[in-house]
One Martini backbone bead per residue (centre of mass of N, CA, C, O) as a GRO file, in nm:
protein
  131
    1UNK     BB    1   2.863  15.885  13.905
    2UNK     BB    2   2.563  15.957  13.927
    3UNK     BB    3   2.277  15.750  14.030
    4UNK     BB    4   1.928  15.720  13.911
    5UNK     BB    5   1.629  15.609  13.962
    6UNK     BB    6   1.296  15.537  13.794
    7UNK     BB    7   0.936  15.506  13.846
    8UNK     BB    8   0.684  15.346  13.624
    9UNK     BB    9   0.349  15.360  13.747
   10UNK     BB   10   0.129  15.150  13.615
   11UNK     BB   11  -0.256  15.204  13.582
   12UNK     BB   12  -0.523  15.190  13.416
   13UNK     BB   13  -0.352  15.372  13.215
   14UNK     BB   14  -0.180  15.518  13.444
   15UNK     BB   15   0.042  15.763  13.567
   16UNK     BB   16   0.231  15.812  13.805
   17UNK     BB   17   0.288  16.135  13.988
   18UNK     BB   18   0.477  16.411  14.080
   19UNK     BB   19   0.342  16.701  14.208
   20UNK     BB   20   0.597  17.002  14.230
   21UNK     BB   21   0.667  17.244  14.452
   22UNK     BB   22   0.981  17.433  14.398
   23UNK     BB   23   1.085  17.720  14.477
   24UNK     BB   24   0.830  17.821  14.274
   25UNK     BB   25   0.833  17.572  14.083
   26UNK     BB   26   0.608  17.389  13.860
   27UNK     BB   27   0.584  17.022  13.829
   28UNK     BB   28   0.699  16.702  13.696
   29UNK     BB   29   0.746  16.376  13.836
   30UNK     BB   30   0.913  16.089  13.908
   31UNK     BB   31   0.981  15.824  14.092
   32UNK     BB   32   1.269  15.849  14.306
   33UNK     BB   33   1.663  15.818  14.320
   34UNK     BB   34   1.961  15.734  14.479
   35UNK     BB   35   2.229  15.530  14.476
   36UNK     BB   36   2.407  15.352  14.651
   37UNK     BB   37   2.663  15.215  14.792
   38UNK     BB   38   2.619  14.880  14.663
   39UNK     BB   39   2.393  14.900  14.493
   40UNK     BB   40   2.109  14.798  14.349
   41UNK     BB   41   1.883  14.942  14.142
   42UNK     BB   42   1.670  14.761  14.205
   43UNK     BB   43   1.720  14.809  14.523
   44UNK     BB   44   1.669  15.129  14.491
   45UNK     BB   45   1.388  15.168  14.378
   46UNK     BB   46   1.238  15.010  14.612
   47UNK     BB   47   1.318  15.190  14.819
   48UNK     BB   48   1.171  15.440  14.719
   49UNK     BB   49   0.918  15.396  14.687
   50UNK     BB   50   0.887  15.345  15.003
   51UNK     BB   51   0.931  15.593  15.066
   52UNK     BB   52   0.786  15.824  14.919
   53UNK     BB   53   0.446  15.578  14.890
   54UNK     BB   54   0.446  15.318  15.019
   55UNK     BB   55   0.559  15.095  14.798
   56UNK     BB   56   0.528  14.778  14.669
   57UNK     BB   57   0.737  14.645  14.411
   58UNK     BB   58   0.723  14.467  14.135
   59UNK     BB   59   0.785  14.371  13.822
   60UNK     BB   60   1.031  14.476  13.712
   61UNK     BB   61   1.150  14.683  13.399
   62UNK     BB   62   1.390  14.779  13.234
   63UNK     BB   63   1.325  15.030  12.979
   64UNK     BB   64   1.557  15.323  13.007
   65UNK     BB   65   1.889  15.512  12.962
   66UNK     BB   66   2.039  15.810  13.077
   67UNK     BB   67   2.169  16.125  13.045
   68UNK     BB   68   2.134  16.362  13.328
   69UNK     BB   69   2.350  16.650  13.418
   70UNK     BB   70   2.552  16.423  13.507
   71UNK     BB   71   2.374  16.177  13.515
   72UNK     BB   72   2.253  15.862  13.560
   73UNK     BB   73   1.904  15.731  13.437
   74UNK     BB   74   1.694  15.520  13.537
   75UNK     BB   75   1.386  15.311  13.384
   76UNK     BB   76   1.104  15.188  13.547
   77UNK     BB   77   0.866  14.931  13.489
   78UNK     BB   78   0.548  14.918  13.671
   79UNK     BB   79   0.248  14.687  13.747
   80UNK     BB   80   0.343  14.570  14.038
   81UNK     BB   81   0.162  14.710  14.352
   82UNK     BB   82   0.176  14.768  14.703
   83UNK     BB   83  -0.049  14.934  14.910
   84UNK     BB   84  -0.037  15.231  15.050
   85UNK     BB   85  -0.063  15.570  14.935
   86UNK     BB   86   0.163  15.808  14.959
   87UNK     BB   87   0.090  16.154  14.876
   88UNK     BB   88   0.414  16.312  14.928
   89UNK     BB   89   0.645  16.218  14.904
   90UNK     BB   90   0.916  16.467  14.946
   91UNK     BB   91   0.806  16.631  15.149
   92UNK     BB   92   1.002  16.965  15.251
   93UNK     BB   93   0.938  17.265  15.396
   94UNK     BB   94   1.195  17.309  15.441
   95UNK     BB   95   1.300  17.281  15.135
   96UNK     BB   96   1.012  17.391  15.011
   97UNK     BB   97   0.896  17.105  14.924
   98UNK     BB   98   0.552  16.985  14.746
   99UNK     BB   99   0.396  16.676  14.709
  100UNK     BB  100   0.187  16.508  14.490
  101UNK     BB  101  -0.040  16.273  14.346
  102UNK     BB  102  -0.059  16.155  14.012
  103UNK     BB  103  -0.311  16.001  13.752
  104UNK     BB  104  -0.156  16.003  13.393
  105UNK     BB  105  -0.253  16.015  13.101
  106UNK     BB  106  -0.164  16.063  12.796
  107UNK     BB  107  -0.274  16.342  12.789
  108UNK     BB  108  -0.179  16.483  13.042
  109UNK     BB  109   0.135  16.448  12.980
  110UNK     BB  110   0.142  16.588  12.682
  111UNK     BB  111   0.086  16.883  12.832
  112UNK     BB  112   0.271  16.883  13.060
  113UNK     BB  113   0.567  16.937  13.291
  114UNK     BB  114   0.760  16.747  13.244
  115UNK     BB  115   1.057  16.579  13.424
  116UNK     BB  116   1.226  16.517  13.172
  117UNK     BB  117   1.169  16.513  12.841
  118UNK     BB  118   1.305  16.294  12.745
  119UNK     BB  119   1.116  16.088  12.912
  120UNK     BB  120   0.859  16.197  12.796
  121UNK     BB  121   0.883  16.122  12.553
  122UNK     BB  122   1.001  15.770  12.585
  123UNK     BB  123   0.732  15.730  12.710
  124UNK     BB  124   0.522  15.792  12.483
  125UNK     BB  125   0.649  15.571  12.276
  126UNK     BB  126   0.662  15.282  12.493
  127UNK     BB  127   0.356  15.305  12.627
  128UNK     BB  128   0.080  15.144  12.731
  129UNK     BB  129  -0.188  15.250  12.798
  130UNK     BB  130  -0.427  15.022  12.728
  131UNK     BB  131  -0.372  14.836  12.956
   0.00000   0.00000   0.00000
């Protein structure tokens, strides 16, 4: 089964987000990817996010993990991380795909178009924006 690991990167009550367009579908999602063979998702995580986003994560906090599409999703609450930040997450014109990241606040996710569902659902329930 395919294992993702997913960062929820949150500051000033807003969390990170990429606005991405692929393939002419325009939405949102957490960054993140897939856990290699051998590898544990804590190190899974730590490793995506310095790919996509060139930042370094601390306090890694599991949330919460479900399936989806056919395989498993985990998800990190971090709130602790440093580094410059990279706006481009996984833009690649060979592939369609175009990435910008956005700080999003309750209101804001309320609104747009998460995907999956379930993590935005589970997401508005679990965390605390006012932090």
């Amino acid at each position: 089964m395919r294992h993702r690991v997913v960062a929820i990167i949150i500051q000033d009550g807003k969390i990170l987000l990429l606005h991405r367009v692929k393939n002419g579908k325009e939405y949102y999602c957490l960054p993140g990817g897939g856990v290699e063979e051998q590898e544990m998702p804590e190190v899974a995580v730590s490793r995506e996010i310095k790919e996509e986003l060139n930042l370094n994560i601390n306090n890694i906090k599991k949330l919460f993990e479900f399936e989806n599409r056919g395989g498993l999703e985990t998800y990190y609450l971090i709130d602790n991380f440093s580094g410059e930040l990279k706006p481009f997450g996984d833009t690649d014109f060979n592939k369609g795909i175009r990435d910008s990241v956005e700080w999003c606040n309750k209101k804001n996710i309320e609104q747009i178009n998460l995907v999956p569902l379930k993590a935005k659902l589970l997401i508005l329930q679990q965390i605390n924006f006012n932090v």
